[in-house]
N, C-alpha and C positions, 0 to 999 in steps of 0.2 A: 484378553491377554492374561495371561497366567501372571496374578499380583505378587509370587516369590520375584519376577521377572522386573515388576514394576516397581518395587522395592530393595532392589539391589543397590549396594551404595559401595566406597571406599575401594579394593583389590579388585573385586566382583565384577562392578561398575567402571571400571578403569579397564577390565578385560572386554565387555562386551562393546564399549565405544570404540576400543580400538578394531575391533573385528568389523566392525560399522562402517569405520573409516575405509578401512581394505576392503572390502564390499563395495562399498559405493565409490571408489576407485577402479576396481573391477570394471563394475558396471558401464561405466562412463567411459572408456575406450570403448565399447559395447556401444553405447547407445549413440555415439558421435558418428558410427558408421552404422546405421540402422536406417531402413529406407522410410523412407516419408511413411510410404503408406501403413505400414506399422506402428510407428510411433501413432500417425492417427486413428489409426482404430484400437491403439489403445487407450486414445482417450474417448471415443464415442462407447467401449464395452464400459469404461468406470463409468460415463453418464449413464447408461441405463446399468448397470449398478447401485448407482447411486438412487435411482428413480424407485427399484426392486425394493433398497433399504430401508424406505424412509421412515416406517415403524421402528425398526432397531436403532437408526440411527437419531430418532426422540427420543427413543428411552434412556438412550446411551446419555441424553441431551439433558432428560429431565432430572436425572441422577448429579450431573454437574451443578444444575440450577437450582435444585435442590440445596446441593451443599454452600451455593457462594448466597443464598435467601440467607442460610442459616448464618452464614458468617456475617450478616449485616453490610455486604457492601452497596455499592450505590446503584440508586436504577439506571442508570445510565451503561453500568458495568454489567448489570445485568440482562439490559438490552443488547450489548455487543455479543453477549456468549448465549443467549437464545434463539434456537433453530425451532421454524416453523415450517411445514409443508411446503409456503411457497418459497422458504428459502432455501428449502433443499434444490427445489423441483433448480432455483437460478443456480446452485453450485452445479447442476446437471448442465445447465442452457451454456454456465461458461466454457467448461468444459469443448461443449461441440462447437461453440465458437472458436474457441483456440485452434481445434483441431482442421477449421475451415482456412484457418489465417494461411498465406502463405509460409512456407517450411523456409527460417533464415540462413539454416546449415546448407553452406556451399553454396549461396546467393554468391553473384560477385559484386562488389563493391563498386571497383575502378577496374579498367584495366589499359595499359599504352603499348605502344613500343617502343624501343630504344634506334638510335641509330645503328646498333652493331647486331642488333637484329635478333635481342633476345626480348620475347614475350614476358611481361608484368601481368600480375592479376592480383590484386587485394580481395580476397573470400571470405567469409563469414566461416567463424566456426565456435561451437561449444566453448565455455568459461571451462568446463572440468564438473569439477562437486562441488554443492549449492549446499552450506549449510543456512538452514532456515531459524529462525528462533524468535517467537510470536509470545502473545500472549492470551487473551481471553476470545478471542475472535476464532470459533471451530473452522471457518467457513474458508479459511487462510489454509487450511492442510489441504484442499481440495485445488482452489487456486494456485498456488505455489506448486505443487505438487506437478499440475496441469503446464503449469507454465517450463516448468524447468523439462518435462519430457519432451512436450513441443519442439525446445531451443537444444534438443542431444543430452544435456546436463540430466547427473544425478542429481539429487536432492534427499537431504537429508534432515527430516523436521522437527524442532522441539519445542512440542508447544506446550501450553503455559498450566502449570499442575491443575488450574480450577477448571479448565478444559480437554481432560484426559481423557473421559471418558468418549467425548463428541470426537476426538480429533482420531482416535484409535477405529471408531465406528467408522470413519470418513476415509481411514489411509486403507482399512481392507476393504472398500471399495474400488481405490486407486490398485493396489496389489489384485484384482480381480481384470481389472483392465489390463495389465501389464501380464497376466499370464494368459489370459487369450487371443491376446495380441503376438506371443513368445517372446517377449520382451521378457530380461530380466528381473525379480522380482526387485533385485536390491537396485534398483533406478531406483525406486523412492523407497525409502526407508523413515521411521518414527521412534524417535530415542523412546525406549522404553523404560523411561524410571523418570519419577516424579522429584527427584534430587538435584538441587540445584546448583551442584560441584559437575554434571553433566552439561551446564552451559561453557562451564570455566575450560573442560576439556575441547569442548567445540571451539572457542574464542583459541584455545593454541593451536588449533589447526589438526589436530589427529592424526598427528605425528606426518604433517605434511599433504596428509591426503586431500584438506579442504580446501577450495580454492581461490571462496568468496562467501563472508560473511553477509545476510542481510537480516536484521533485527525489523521486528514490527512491533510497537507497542510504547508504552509510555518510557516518559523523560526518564528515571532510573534505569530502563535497561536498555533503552538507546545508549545513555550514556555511560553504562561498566561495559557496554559491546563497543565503542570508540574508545575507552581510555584502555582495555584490555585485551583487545584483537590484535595479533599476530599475522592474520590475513587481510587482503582489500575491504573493505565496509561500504554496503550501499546504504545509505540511511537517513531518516530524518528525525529531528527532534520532536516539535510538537506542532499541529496542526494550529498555529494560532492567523486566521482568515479573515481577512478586514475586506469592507464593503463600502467605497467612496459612495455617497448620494451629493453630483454634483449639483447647481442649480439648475441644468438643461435636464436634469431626469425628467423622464416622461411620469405624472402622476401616477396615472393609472398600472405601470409597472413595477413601483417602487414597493409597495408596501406586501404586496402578494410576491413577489419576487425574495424580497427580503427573510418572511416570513418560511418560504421554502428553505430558504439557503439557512437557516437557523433550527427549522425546527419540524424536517421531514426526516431528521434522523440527527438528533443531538451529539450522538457518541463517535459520530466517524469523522477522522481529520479532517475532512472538507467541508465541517459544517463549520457558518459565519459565528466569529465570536466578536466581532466589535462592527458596529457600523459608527463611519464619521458623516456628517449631513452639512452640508453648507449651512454657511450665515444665515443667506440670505434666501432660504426656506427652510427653514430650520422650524418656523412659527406653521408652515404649511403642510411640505410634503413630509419633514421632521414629525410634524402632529399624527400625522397618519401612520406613521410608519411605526412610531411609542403604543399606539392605541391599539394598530392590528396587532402587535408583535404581545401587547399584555392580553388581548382578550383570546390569542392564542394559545395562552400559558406559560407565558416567558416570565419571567424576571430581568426586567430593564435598569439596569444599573449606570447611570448618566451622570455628566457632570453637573454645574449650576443652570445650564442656558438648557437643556434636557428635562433636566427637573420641575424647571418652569411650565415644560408643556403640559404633565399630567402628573399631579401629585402623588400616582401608585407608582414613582419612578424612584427606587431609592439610589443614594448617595455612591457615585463609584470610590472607591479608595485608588492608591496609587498600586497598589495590586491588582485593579482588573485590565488596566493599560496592558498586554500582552499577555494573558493569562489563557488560556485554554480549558474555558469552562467543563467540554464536552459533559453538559447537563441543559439544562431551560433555562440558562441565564446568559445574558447577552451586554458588553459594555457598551456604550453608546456616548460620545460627545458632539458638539459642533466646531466647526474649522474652519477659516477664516477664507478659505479657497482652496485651491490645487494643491501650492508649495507648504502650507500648511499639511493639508490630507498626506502627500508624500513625507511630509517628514516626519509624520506619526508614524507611517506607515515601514521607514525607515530604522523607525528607533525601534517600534515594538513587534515589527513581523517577524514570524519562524522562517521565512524566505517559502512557503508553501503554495499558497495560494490568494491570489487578491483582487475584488472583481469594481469596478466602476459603471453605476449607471449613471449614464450621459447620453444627450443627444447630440452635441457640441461635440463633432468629430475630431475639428483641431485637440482639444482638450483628453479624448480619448484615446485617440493614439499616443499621445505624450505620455498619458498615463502607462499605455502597453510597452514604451520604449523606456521609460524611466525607473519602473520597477522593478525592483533587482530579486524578483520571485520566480518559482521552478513552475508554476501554473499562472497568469494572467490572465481575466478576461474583461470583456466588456459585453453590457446589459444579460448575464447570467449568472444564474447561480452558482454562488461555489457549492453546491453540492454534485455539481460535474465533474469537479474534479478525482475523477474515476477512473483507472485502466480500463474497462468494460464500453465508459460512456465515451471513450476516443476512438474507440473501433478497436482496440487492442486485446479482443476477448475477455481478457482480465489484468490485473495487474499484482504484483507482489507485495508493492508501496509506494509510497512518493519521494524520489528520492531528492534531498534538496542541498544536498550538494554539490559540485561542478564537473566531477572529474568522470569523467565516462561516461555514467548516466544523470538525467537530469528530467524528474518528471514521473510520469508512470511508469514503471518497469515492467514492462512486458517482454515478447521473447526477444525483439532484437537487441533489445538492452541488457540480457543475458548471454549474447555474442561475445564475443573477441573478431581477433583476425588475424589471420597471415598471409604474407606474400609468396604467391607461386610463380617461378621462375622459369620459363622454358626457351632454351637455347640450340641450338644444331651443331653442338664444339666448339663454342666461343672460348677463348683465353684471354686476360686481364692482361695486355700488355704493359 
């Protein structure tokens, strides 16, 4: 991309969003009527684009990673915005997943009849324009991207300046798909400027064009994308994942369970940041679970009845209760039982995800009925918590709030609907 382009700001940059906007408005009438099979093969020509790129799209990668080493940020941060062969090869595999899912545009819903003899049909159809706005995660322009063609919708991506380089290699791959597919190029589209008065435009809407904001990335810009959006918000705050170890846990599950769900990928919302342990193995399957989780590489940060079990346990403060490490550091306390575990889990969950192992059925379904979180599970790990790993090809985020969507966002959670009306001259006496 031409860096006069990427460095546009102020009049410049207020012209080119707006044309972005009209664009991917365009589009999006366009893409709402485009037949299945097009939208899917343009998402199978961008996977084997993506597979062609995969040199360009390292280097594009190393140049990022390059810059955010130098800036001092954290491994963790640096983990998210590094692409490696096989992560490309999976931005490819989602792609052709999506593209296999069923087509939600023009699904029906419902449909009845009336007494007076007029046909109902509640259908699936397209949001409109999808604007996107992410952060250090490349691998999100490819998903998002993927997802919003599938479901009709344009999209429109801004991701995050330490990942410019990855995200720009990754969208002319998508724009590769989408023109030999004939799809239009501006179905997805990549704000071009690293200026951060380009979000504040997307947040008002582009002068109406946008239809639905969804934010991916940490607590500051979920939260000026909720306090400053002008359009609907799919969103969630912070992946903070609690892990009940009730007394029925099976030993053998507990600790290599745990152990995944913490630290098969520290930096993604669905990884475990607090496990509570009952009482009354707190001395047992507790011990095992402090010991695998340190000689893993964690940092176990626990209360006093924790700390007792292994002296490399240090001291939690009242800042790791609900915190979201997304690093190797894990809170950990013991809980007196169930309505204890819930009400921790009450006071300090993001509402994202929250898993219980038990074998004590009674006790686990209470747990799945009581928790007022957008993912529950029982005896797995919250590292499932994944659009990809529900069968939903991919997902955009998790969204934890109530209103529409709730969970993984994938394409049908990027639907709407309307009702179609078919009558033979009926009049509303």
């Amino acid at each position: 991309m031409d860096a006069r382009v990427e460095d546009q700001t102020g009049a410049d940059l207020e012209t080119v969003m707006a044309k972005t906007g009209e664009r991917a408005r365009a589009a999006a009438r366009l893409l709402a009527n485009a037949p299945t099979d097009a939208r899917n093969a343009a998402l199978i020509a961008a996977a084997e684009a993506l597979i062609a790129a995969t040199d360009t799209i390292l280097d594009a990668n190393a140049k990022d990673v390059d810059a955010a080493k130098a800036a001092g940020v954290t491994t963790a941060f640096i983990d998210r915005l590094t692409l490696t062969p096989d992560r490309v090869h999976a931005m490819a595999d989602g792609l052709r997943d999506i593209a296999v899912l069923p087509d939600p545009v023009g699904s029906v819903i419902a449909a009845w009849d009336r007494p007076n003899g007029l046909k109902i049909e509640r259908v699936r159809t397209p949001l409109g324009v999808i604007g996107i706005i992410y952060e250090s995660r490349p691998n999100v322009t490819s998903d998002a991207g993927g997802l919003c063609l599938k479901s009709g919708n344009a999209a429109i991506l801004r991701g995050g300046s330490d990942s410019l380089h990855s995200a720009q290699a990754i969208h002319a791959c998508l724009v590769e798909g989408l023109t030999k597919a004939g799809l239009p190029e501006a179905a997805i589209q990549i704000v071009p400027s690293r200026d951060r008065s380009a979000v504040g435009m997307m947040l008002a809407g582009l002068n109406g064009t946008i239809d639905v904001i969804v934010p991916r990335g940490g607590r500051s810009l979920v939260e000026r994308v909720q306090a400053e959006a002008r359009t609907p918000v799919f969103s969630h705050l912070d992946g903070i994942c609690h892990i009940y170890v009730h007394e029925s846990a099976d030993p053998a599950m507990a600790a290599p369970l745990i152990v995944n769900a913490k630290m098969r990928r520290t930096g993604i919302c669905g990884a475990a940041e607090c496990v509570l342990v009952d009482k009354g193995v707190a001395g047992t399957l507790g011990k095992s679970v402090v010991e695998a989780l340190i000689d893993a590489g964690c940092e176990v940060r626990g209360d006093a009845a924790i700390q007792a079990l292994d002296d490399r346990v240090k001291d939690a403060t009242d800042d790791d209760w609900g915190c979201e490490f997304l690093d190797t550091i894990i809170a950990m306390r013991v809980v007196a039982g169930p309505n204890d575990a819930l009400d921790h889990i009450a006071q300090f969950s993001s509402s994202h995800t929250e898993s219980i192992l038990a074998e004590d059925q009674d006790v686990a379904e209470r747990f799945l009925s009581e928790v007022d979180s957008a993912i529950v599970m029982h005896n797995a790990s919250t590292q499932f918590a994944d659009g990809g790993e529900f069968g939903m090809g991919a997902e955009i985020g998790i969204a934890t709030g109530r209103m529409h969507a709730r969970g993984p966002v994938g394409v049908e959670q990027l639907t709407t609907f309307n009702y179609r009306v078919r009558g033979t001259g009926q009049t509303r006496p």
